[in-house]
C-alpha positions in Angstrom: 82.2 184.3 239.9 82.3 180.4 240.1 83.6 178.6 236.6 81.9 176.0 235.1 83.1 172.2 234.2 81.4 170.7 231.1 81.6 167.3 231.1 79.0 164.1 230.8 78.6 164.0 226.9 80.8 164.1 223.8 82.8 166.9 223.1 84.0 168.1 219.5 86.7 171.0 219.7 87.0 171.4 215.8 90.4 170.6 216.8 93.1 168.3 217.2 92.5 165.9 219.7 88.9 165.8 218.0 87.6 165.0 221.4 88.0 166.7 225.2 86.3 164.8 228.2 85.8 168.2 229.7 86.1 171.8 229.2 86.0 174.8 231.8 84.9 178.2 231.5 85.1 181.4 233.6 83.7 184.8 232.5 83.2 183.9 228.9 86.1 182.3 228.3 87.5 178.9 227.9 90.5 178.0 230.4 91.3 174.5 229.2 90.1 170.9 227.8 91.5 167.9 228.9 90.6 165.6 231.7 87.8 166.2 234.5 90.3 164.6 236.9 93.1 167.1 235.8 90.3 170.3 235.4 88.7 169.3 238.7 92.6 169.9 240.3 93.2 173.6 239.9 90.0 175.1 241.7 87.7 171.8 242.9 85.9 174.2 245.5 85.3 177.4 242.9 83.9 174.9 240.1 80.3 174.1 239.0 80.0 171.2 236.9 77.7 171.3 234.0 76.5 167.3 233.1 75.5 167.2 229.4 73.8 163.9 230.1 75.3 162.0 227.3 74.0 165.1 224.6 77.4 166.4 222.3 78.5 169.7 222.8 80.9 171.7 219.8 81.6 175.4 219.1 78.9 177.3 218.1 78.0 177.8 214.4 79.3 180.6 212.4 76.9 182.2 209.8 79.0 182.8 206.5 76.5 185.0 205.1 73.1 185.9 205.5 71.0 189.2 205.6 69.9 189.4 209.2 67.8 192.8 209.3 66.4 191.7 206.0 65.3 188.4 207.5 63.6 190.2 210.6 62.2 192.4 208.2 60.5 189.3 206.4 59.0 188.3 210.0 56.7 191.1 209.8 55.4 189.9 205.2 53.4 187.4 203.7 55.6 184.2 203.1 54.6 182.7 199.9 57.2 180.1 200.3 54.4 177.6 200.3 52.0 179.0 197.1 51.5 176.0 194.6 50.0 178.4 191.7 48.5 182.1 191.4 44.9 181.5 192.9 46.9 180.5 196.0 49.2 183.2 195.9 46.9 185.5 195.4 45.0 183.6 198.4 47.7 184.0 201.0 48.2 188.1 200.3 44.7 188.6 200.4 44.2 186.4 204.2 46.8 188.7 205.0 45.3 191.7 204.1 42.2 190.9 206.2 44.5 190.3 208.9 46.2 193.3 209.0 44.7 196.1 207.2 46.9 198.3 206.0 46.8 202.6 206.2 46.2 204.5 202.7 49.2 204.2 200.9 51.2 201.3 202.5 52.8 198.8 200.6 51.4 195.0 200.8 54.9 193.0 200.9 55.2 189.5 200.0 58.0 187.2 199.9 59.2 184.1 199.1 57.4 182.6 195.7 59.6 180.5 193.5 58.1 180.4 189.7 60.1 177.2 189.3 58.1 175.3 191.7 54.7 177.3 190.8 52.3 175.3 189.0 52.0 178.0 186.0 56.4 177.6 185.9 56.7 181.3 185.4 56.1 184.8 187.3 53.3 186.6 187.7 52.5 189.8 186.2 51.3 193.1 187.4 47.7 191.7 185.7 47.6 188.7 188.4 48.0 191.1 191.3 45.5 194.1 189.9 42.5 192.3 189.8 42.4 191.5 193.7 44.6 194.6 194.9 43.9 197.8 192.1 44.4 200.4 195.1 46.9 199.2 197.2 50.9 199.0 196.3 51.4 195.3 196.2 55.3 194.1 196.1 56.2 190.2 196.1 59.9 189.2 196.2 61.2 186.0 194.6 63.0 183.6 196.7 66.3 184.2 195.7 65.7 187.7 196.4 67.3 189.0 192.8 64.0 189.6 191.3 59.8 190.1 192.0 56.8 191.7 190.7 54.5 194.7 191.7 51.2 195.6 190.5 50.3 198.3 188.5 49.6 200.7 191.9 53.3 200.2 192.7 54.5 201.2 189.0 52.8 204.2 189.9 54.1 205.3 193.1 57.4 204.2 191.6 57.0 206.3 188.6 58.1 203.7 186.4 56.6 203.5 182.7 57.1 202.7 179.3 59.9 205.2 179.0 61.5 204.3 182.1 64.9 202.6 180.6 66.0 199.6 182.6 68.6 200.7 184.9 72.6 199.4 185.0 72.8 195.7 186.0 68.3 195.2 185.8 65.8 194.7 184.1 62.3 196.0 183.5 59.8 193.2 182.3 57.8 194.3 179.6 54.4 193.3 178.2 54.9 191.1 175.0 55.5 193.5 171.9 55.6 196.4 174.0 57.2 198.6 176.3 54.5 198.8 178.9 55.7 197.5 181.9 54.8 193.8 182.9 55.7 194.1 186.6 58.1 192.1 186.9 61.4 193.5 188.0 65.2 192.0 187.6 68.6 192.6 189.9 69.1 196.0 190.2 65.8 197.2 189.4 63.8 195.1 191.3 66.4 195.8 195.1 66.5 199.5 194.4 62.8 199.3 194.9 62.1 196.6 197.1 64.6 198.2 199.9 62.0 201.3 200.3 59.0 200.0 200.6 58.9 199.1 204.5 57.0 201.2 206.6 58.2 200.1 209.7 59.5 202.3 212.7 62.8 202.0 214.0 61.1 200.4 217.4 59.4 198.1 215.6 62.4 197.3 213.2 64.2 196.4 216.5 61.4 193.8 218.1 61.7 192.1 214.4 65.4 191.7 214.8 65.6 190.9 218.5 62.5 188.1 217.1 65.2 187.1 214.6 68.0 187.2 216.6 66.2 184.3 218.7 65.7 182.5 215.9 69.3 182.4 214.7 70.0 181.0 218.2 67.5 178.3 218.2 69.6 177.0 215.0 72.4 177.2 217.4 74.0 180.7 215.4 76.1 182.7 217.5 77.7 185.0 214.9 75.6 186.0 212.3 76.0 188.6 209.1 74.4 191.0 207.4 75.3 190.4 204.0 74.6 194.2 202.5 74.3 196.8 204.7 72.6 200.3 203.8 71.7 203.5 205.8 68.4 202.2 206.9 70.0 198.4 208.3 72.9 200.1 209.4 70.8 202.7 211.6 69.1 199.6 212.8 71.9 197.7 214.0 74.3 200.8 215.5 70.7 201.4 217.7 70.5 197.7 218.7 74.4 197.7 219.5 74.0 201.2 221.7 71.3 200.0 223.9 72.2 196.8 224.5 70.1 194.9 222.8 72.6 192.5 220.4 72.8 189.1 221.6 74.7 187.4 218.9 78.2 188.9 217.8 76.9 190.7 213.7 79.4 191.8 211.2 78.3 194.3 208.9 78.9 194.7 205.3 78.1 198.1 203.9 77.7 198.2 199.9 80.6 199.6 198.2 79.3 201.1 195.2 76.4 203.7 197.5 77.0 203.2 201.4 80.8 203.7 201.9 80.1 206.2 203.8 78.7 203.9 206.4 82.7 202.9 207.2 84.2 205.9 207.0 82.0 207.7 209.3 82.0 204.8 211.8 85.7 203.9 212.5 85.5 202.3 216.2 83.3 199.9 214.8 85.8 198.5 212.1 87.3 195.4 212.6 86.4 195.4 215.9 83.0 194.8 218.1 81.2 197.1 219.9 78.3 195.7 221.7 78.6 192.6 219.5 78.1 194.7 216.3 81.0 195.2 213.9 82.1 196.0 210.0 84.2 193.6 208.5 84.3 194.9 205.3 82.3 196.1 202.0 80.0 193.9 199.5 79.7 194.1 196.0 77.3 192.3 193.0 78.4 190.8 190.1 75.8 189.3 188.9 72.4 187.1 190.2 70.7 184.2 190.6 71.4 180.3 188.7 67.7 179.8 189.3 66.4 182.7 187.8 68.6 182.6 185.0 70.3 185.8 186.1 73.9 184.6 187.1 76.9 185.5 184.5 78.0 182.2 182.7 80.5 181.8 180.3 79.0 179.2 178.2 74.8 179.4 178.0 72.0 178.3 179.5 70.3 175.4 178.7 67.3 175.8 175.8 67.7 179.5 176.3 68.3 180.4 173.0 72.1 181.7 173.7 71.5 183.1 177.1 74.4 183.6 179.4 72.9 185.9 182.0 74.8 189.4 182.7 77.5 191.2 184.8 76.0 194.3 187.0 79.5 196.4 186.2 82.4 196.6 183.8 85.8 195.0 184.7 86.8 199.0 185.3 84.0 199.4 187.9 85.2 196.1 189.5 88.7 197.1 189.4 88.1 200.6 191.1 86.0 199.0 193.8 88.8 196.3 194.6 91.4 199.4 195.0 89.1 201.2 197.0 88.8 198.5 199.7 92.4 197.2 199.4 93.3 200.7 199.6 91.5 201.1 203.0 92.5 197.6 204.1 89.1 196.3 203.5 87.8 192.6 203.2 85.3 192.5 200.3 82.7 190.0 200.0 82.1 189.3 196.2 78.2 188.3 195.1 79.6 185.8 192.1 76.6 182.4 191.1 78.3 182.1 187.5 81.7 181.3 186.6 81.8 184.4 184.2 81.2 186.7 187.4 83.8 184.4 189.0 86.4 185.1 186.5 85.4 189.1 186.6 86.0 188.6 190.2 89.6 187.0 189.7 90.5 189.1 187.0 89.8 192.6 188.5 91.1 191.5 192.2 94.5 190.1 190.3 94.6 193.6 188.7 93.4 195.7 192.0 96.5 193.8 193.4 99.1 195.1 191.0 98.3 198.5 191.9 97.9 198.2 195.1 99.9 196.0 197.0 97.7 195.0 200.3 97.9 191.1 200.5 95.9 189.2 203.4 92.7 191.1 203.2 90.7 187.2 202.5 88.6 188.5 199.8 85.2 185.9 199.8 83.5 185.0 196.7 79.6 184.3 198.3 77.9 181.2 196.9 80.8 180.6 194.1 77.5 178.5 192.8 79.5 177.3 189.5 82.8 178.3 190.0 85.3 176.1 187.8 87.9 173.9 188.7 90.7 175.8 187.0 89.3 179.2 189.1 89.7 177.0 192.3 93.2 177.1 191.7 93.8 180.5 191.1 91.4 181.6 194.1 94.2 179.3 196.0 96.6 181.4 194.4 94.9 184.4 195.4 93.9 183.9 198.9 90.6 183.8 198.2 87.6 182.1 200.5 84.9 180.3 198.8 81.5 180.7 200.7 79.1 177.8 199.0 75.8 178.4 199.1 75.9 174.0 199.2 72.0 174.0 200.2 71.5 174.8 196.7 72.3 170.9 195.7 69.4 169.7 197.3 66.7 173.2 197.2 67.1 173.9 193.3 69.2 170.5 192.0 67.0 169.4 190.1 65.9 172.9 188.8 69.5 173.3 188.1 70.0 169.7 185.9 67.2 171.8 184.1 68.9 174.9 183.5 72.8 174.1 183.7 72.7 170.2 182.3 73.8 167.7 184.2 77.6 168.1 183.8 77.8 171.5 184.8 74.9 171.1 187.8 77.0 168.1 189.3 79.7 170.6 189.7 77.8 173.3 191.6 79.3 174.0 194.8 82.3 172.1 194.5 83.5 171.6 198.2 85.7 168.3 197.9 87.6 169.7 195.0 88.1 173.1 196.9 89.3 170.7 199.9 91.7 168.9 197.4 93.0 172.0 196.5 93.7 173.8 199.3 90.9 176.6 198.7 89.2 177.9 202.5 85.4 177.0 202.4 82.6 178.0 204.6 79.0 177.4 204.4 76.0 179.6 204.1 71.9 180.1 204.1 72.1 183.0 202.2 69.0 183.9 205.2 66.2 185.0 204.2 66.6 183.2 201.4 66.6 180.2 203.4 66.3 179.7 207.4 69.7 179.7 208.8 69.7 176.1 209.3 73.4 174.9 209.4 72.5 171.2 210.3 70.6 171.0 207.2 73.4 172.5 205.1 75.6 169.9 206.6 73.3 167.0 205.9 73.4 168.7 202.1 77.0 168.7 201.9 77.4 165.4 202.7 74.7 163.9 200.6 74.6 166.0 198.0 70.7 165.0 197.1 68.0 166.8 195.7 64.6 167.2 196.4 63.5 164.4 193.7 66.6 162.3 195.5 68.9 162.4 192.8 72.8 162.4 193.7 73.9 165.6 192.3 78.0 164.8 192.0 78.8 162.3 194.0 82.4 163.3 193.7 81.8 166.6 195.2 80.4 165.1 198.8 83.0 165.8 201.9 83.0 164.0 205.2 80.7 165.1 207.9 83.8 166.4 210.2 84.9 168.8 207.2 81.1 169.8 206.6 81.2 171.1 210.2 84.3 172.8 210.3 83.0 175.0 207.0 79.9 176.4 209.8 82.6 176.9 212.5 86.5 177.1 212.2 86.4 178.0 208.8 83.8 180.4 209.4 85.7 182.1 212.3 88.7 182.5 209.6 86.7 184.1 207.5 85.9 186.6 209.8 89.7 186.8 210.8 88.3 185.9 214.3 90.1 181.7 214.8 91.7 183.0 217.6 89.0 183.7 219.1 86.0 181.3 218.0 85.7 178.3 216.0 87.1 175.4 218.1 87.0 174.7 221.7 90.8 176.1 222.8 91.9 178.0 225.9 91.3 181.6 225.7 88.4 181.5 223.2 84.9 182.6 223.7 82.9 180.0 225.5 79.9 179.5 222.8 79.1 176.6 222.3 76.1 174.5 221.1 74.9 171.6 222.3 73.1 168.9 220.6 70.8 165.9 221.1 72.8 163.6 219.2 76.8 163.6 217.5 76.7 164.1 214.1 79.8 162.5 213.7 78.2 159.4 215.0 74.9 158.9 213.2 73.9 157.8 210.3 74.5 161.1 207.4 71.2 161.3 206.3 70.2 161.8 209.9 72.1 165.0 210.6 68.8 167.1 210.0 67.0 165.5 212.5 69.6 166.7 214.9 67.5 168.9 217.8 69.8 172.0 219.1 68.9 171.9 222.7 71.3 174.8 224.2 72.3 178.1 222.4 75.7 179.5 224.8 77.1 182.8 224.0 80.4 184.0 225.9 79.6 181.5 228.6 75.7 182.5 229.0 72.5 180.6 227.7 71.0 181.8 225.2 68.7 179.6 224.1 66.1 178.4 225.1 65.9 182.1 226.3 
């Protein structure tokens, strides 16, 4: 097989020197970046050369974090990302419903709606969705995926009622001086239902995720995550990786608390890919979501009457999990939005430590949405990677000036502070939440604006360069993988994406316009397909 000479175009390595004027490839891997006059030497006649016609070329992204199978689940719902009020989201389940009429019993899934940006400002209730849908089990999942509402057909086959107490770590919406159940549904009672609804096989489970697999390419994604695995997504992906069918490398998480199972019972995939699929480690909640007022703060919410949110489990549940996975040499990912769930985080992992003494397993706190600047230094201390979910400055900013002030919402995702002091970062979509757009989380990073343009902490924006090593050589470390992705270096995997324009070199509020025009995986294009 011939090797291939990439030259013609700007070339980022995510290392020092920034720039190589070529880079060469064979089976998969790189050989060497340098020169084309030196490259060209060792094998001139066994070479083909691969002009990128003045278009920039860099390592692929990196997902940090995302929910893969639930995003290729969400391929196959009603996306209410775009409902202005309830007639219109009402509207959009009900086309749908015409569309694709459903069999006797099967759930009518919706996804998406943000009550923030809903005309009414609030949820539905079970009331909104009975009057058009009194049969059929109707499901709709908030945005940030932490909460929803079902109608009154769903309470049913769910067998929840006025006597149904709200479950550890959830919450039951009630109607107003009463017990009856509103609809709406909170943390953990609102995933433990929403995870059984789908009625999917597992063939047609597997054409959703090879659909979203394409789809993380196209946003040039060659690593991508899913962010809490259970039996059903994990019997998904060990079928895609036995037949072949995995194009991107995915790294597994299993849920600590239910699925451990999942690890223990599949050893050759831990820590190490088979058929691009692999388990890196366990996940675990401690609390929700800033935006829906469900993450664990230590000081309250804004006009919320005292409210601080909630943990999901006691510092002795934490500290248990912790020792399990340091026990078993696990990385844990850590759900943690408020700085109280931070400090649960740091306190029970400090403690975990003590007893057992397994440094160097790169615990990650996901989204670290408010984390403090005195945490920052102890997750330094600690070894501890900071995953921002950064695209929240310019999706919910202004929603979160609302809820959080305006000291505290500058703060959010505090990358130049965590560069100052010395903390890993990567960047994440947090997929489906948002598409797994790592462009436009750059061009957040680095502006820092939000939807009403406002300039949420200026002191808080980082460089463009830094912004893309989060999305790949940080990312790669993250994984424990740098010596084998994230920068352009011999004996790495050749996948690369290349781009219409250098970031580096426009304008920063251009970076989103940025077109990905070639997906490579291990030396192979990808995308287009």
């Amino acid at each position: 097989m011939s090797k291939q000479l990439y030259f013609g175009g700007d070339i980022l390595t995510m290392e020092k020197p920034l720039y190589a004027e070529a880079v060469l490839v064979e089976n998969g891997r790189i050989l060497e970046a340098g020169s084309i006059e030196k490259l060209l030497m060792e094998d001139p006649e066994n070479i083909d050369l691969v002009d990128l016609q003045g278009k920039t070329m860099m390592p692929a992204f990196i997902d940090a974090h995302s929910h893969i199978t639930a995003f290729a689940k969400t391929l196959n719902l009603v996306n209410l990302e775009s409902a202005k009020n309830f007639t219109d989201l009402v509207d959009k389940l009900r086309e749908f419903q015409k569309k694709h009429p459903l069999n006797p019993g099967q759930w009518l899934t919706g996804f998406g709606y943000d009550h923030n940006f809903l005309e009414e400002k609030m949820h539905p209730s079970k009331n909104l969705l009975d009057r058009m849908f009194p049969d059929t089990p109707v499901i709709i999942a908030h945005a940030s995926g932490h909460m929803g509402v079902i109608n009154t057909a769903a309470l049913n086959a769910c067998h929840i009622t006025a006597d149904t107490p709200d479950p550890e770590g959830g919450r039951i919406g009630r109607m107003e001086n009463s017990m009856e159940p509103s609809g709406y549904l909170e943390e953990k009672a609102f995933t433990e239902i929403s995870s059984k609804t789908g009625a999917l096989s597992l063939e047609q489970s597997c054409q959703l995720m090879e659909e979203a697999q394409n789809i993380y390419l196209q946003y040039g994604i060659t690593t991508a995550q899913d962010g809490i695995t259970k039996d059903t997504e994990w019997a998904l992906l060990k079928k895609m990786a036995e037949e072949g069918r995995l194009k991107i490398d995915i790294v597994s998480y299993p849920d600590l608390k239910e699925y451990q199972e999942i690890a223990l019972q599949n050893q050759p995939y831990i820590k190490s890919y088979r058929n691009h699929l692999k388990i890196g480690g366990y996940k675990i909640f401690l609390d929700g979501s800033p935006q829906g007022k469900t993450a664990w703060l230590s000081s309250p919410y804004q006009n919320s009457g005292g409210d601080c949110g909630y943990p999901i489990y006691t510092d002795q549940q934490v500290e248990e999990l912790m020792q399990t996975s340091l026990q078993q040499h696990m990385q844990l990912l850590v759900h943690c939005n408020g700085d109280a769930a931070a400090d649960q985080m740091i306190r029970c992992y400090r403690k975990a430590l003590e007893k057992v003494k397994t440094p160097g397993t790169r615990p990650v706190m996901i989204h670290a949405q408010t984390v403090r600047y005195d945490q920052l230094d102890e997750m330094r201390e600690l070894d501890m990677i900071a995953s921002f979910f950064i695209a929240h400055t310019y999706y919910w900013g202004d929603i979160h000036q609302q809820n959080l002030g305006n000291d505290r919402a500058e703060r959010i995702s505090p990358a130049h502070t965590a560069l100052e002091k010395g903390v890993l970062f990567t960047f994440h979509q947090d997929t489906p939440v948002l598409p797994p757009n790592m462009l436009e989380t750059v061009w957040c990073a680095v502006q820092r604006l939000t939807r009403s343009g406002t300039l949420l902490g200026a002191q808080e924006r980082i460089t463009v360069l830094d912004a893309l090593q989060a999305v790949t050589i940080n990312a790669a470390r993250q994984y424990r993988e740098e010596r084998k992705k994230g920068s352009i270096a011999p004996g790495k995997a050749a996948d690369f994406v290349i781009m219409d324009q250098n970031p580096l070199k426009i304008s920063p509020d251009r970076i989103r316009e940025i077109q990905i025009v070639q997906t490579i995986k291990d030396g192979k294009i990808l995308y287009p397909s």
